[in-house]
N, C-alpha and C positions, 0 to 999 in steps of 0.2 A: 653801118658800122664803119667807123674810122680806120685806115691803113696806118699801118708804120713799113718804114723802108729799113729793115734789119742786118746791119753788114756783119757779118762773123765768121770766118773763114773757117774756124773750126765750129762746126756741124756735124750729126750723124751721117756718112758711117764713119765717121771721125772719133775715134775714143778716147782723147785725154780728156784731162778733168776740165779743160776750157769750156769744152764744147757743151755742157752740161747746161748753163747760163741761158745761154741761146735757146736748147732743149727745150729747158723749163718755163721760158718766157713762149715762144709755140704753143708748148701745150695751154698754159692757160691764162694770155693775155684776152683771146675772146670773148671769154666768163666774163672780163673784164671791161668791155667793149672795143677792143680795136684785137685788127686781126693781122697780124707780122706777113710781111713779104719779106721773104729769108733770101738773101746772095751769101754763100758761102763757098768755100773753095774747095777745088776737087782732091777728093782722098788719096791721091795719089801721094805715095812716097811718105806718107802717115801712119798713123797707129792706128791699127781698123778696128771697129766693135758696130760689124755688121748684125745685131738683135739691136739696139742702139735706134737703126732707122724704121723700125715696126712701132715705135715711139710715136714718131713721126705721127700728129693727126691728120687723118685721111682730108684731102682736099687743100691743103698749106701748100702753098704757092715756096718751093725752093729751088734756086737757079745754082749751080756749082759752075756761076762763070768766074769767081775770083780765083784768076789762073790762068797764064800764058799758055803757050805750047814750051815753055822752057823747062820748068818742073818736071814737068812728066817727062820731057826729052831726057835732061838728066836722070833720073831714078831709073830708066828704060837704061842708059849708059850704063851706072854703076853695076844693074841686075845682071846684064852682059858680060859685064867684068868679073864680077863675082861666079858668076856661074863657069868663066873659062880660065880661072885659077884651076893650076892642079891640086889634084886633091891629097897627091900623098909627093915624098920626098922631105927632104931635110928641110928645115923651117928655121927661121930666125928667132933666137932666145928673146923673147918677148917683153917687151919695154917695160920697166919699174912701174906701179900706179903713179899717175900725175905727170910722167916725164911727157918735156917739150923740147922741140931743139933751143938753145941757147938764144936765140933772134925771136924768136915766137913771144909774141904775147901772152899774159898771164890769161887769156880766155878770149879766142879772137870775137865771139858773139858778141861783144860788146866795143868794136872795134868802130863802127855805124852807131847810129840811134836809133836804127830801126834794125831788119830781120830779113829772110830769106826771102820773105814776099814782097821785098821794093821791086823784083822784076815784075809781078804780077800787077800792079798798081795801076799800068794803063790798061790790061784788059779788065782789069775790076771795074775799070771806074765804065767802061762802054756797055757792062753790063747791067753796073747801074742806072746807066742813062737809059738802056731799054727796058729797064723794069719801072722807071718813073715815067717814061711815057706811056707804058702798057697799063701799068695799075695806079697810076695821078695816088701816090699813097698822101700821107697829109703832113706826115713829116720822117725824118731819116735818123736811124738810131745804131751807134756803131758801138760796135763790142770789141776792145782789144785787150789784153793784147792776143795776137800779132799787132805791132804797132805801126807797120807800113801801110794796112788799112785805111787808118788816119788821116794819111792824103789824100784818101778816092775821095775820101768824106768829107775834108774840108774843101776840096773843089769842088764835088756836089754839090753842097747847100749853096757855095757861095755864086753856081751859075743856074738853082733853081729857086734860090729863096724862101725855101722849105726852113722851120724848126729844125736845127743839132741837136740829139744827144750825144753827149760823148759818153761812154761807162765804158771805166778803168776798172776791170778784175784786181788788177795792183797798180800801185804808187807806179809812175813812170822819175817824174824827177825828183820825188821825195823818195825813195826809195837809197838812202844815203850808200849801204851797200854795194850797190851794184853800181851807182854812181861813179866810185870812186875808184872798179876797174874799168874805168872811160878815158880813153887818153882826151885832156880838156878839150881839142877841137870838136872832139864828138857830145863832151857835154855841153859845150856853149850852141852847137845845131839843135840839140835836144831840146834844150831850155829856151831857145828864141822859135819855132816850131811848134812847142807845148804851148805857148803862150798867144801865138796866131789864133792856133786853133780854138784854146779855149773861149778868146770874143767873137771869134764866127757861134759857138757854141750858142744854143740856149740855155744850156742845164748839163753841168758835168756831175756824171754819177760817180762814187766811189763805192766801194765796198766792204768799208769799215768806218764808225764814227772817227776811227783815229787818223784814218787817211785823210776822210775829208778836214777835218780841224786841219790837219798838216798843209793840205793845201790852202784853205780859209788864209792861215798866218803868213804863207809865201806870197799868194797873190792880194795882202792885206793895204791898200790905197789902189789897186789897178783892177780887181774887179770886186763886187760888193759879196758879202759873205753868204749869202744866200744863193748865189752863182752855182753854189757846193752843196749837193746832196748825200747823202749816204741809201745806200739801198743794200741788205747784206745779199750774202748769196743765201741756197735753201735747201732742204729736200723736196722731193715727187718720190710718195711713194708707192706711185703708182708704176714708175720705172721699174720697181724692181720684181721679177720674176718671184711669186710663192715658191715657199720649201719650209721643211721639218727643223725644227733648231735644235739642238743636245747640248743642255749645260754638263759638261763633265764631272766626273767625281772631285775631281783636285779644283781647288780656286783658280781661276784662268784669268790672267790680267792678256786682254789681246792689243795689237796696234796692228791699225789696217795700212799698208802702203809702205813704200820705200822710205830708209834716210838717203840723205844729199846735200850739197852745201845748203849751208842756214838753216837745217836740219838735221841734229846729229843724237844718238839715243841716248847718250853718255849719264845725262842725269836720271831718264826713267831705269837706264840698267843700274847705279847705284844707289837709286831709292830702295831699287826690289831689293839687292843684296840688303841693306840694313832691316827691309822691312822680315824677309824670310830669315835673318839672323836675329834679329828681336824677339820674334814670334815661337824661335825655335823650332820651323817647317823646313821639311824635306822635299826633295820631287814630287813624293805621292803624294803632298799637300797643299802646293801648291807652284803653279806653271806662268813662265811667261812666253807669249804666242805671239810671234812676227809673221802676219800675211801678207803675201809679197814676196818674199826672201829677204834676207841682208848679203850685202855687200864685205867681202873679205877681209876687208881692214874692218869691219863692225862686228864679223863674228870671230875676231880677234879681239875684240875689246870683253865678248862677252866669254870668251876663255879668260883672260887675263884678269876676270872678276871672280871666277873658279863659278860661273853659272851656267856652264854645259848641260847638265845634269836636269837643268830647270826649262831648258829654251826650249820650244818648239818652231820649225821658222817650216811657211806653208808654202806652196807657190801662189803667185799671181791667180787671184779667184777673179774672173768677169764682172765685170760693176753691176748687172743684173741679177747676177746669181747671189751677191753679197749680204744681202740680208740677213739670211737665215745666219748664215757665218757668221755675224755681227752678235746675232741674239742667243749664239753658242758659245758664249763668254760673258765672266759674271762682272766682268768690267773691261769698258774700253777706252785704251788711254790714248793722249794726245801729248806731242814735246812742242811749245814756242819757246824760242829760245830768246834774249835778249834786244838781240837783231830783226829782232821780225815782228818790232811792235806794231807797225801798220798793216799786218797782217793776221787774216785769221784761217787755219787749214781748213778746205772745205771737208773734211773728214768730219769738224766738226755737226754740222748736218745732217750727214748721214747717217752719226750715232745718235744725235737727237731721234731720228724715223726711227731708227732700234730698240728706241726707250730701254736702253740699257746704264746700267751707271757708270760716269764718266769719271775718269780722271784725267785731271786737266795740269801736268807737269809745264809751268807757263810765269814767262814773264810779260804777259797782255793781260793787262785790266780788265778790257772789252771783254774778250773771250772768256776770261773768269766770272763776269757781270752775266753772260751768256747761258754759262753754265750753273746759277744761280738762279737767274731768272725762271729757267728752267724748272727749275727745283730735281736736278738732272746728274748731280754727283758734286766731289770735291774738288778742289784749284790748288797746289801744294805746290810751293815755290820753288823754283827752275835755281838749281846748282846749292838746292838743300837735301841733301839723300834724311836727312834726319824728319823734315817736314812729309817728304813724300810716303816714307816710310809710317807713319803717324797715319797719313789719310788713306795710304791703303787698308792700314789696320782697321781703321774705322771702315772700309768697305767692306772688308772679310767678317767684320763682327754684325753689321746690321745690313738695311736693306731698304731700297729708294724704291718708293711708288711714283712714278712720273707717266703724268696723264696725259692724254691726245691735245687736249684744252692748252695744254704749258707748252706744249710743243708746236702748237698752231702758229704763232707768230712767226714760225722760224721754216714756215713749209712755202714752196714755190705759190699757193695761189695767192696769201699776202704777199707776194715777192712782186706777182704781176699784178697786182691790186695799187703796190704803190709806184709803180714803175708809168703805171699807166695813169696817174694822178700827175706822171712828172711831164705826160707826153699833156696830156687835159692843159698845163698848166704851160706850158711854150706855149700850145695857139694862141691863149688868150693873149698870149705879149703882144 
């Protein structure tokens, strides 16, 4: 069986949704024939979802060398600190949402082109030098973002002459929004950097047919279109933990996750309102369910709709446990908003594994072609409460049969079926 050399800093026990990619590629790149040597970085100072690494197939080679001693130094600091605050006494009237001091950058994360793991970048890369001398994998396949990664990798390939994958979760320099809170020094390193890297590359994945077109036309006379893959993301639903589902009495429209910038609930909160004043439904007739919580400014907006009465907001349910959750709601909605056409929520996924009906509150074509494809719910245009309102109705009134078969295209072992088509297809270069 052929190796791949797999860089992903976020890994289990690692629980945001990054780390998911890498997850799913583990478990069933094998099926597939090559079998992932994982370097990921140590959980420290992360979001933990220790059930996450029982995922983990027994005998995968994973190293958590991508990581200084400087991470953890700091996180060990800040824990000290935190713990040797006093706990009681007068306290400072607590800052507005969004305030910054005056000098402060509108968001300093984007201050760099890269992230918190540029210190980590020289011990990444010595770990991957001892993972390509231990296991001679056959080629090197890096997952960002984190996008400081980027450089173990392209120094990697270019001092072992191994096959690059590069796969982008998101646009790095198509991504016009985030772009544009770059002061230009930082965009013009990004952009001449992106561009290294991608002719070290052999095959840059994207994760959206729209990303990758997006790149196709940016790098259109400097490298040949085919350069650009699309591979989406998926579900495993083997991840998730069994459990009991309860559709409730009243119609349940749920949304699994947080809003946050380039995410904001505005249009699905005033679709419901038109559609539960249309329909002439009350609370007992019909509910909207935020899992996750909302954020104080958002359940200010769903006062300010006079939808109190309607909202239910859950806490943070475990990504494993999520399932049943999923399939205790008689639809599950999704917000792209205008801004986010190169991208697609990987929520959407996980309500496909739910085979529940979706509503797709959405300015992405993709994602609607997605949800179609499927044969998987309705797509109701993003900053039309009259449209959204229409296609919920139509979910309250009928009812989507969506079978295993429609859903297969969209599950992690086509995921690693074609990923590993892409690794097949560097050798032969």
């Amino acid at each position: 069986m052929r190796r791949v050399l797999l860089i992903s800093p976020y890994f289990p026990p690692i629980g945001v949704s990054g780390a998911k990619r890498a997850l799913h590629l583990a478990r069933n790149l094998p099926a597939a024939g090559w079998q992932p040597i994982v370097l990921a970085g140590p959980p420290v100072g992360e979001r933990p979802d220790p059930t996450l690494s029982a995922c983990v197939p027994p005998g995968t080679v994973v190293s958590y060398g991508f990581g200084g001693a400087l991470r953890p130094a700091l996180h060990a600091l800040r824990t000290r600190r935190a713990a040797a605050k006093p706990s009681s006494g007068p306290k400072k009237p607590p800052k507005p949402p969004g305030w910054r001091p005056s000098w402060w950058p509108e968001d300093a994360t984007f201050l760099t082109p890269f992230d918190r793991y540029l210190a980590d970048v020289p011990a990444g890369l010595r770990a991957a030098r001892a993972l390509v001398r231990r296991y001679r994998p056959d080629a090197i396949h890096v997952s960002a973002d984190p996008w400081s990664p980027l450089i173990a990798a392209d120094r990697l390939a270019r001092e072992t002459g191994l096959p690059l994958i590069v796969d982008l979760r998101d646009p790095w320099s198509q991504h016009a929004a985030k772009m544009a809170l770059r002061p230009a020094p930082a965009r013009a390193a990004l952009r001449a950097f992106e561009r290294r890297l991608f002719h070290v590359a052999s095959k840059v994945v994207l994760n959206t047919e729209a990303a990758r077109d997006a790149y196709v036309d940016a790098y259109a006379g400097d490298l040949p279109a085919d350069h650009f893959t699309a591979i989406r993301n998926a579900f495993d639903e083997g991840l998730f933990r069994p459990g009991e589902a309860h559709l409730p009495d009243a119609f349940t429209v749920a949304y699994f996750g947080r809003f946050r910038r380039f995410v904001e609930p505005d249009a699905l909160l005033r679709g419901f309102r038109a559609f539960v004043d249309g329909r002439g439904l009350g609370p007992a007739d019909a509910r909207l369910r935020f899992i996750g919580g909302l954020d104080p400014e958002h359940l200010a907006r769903v006062a300010g709709l006079g939808l109190d009465p309607f909202v239910d907001v859950v806490p943070p349910v475990p990504f494993r446990d999520s399932l049943p959750v999923l399939r205790s709601a008689h639809v599950l909605s999704m917000v792209i908003q205008p801004d986010s056409h190169l991208q697609i929520p990987g929520k959407l996924y996980d309500y496909l594994c739910a085979r529940r009906p979706i509503l797709s509150v959405s300015a992405n074509p993709e994602a609607d072609r997605i949800v179609a494809a499927a044969g998987a719910g309705l797509c109701a245009r993003h900053g039309d409460p009259a449209d959204v309102a229409e296609k919920l109705g139509r979910l309250y009134d009928g009812a989507f049969e969506i079978t295993e078969a429609n859903v297969e295209p969209f599950s992690a072992r086509a995921q690693a079926r074609a990923m590993a088509a892409v690794y097949d297809e560097a050798l032969e270069r």
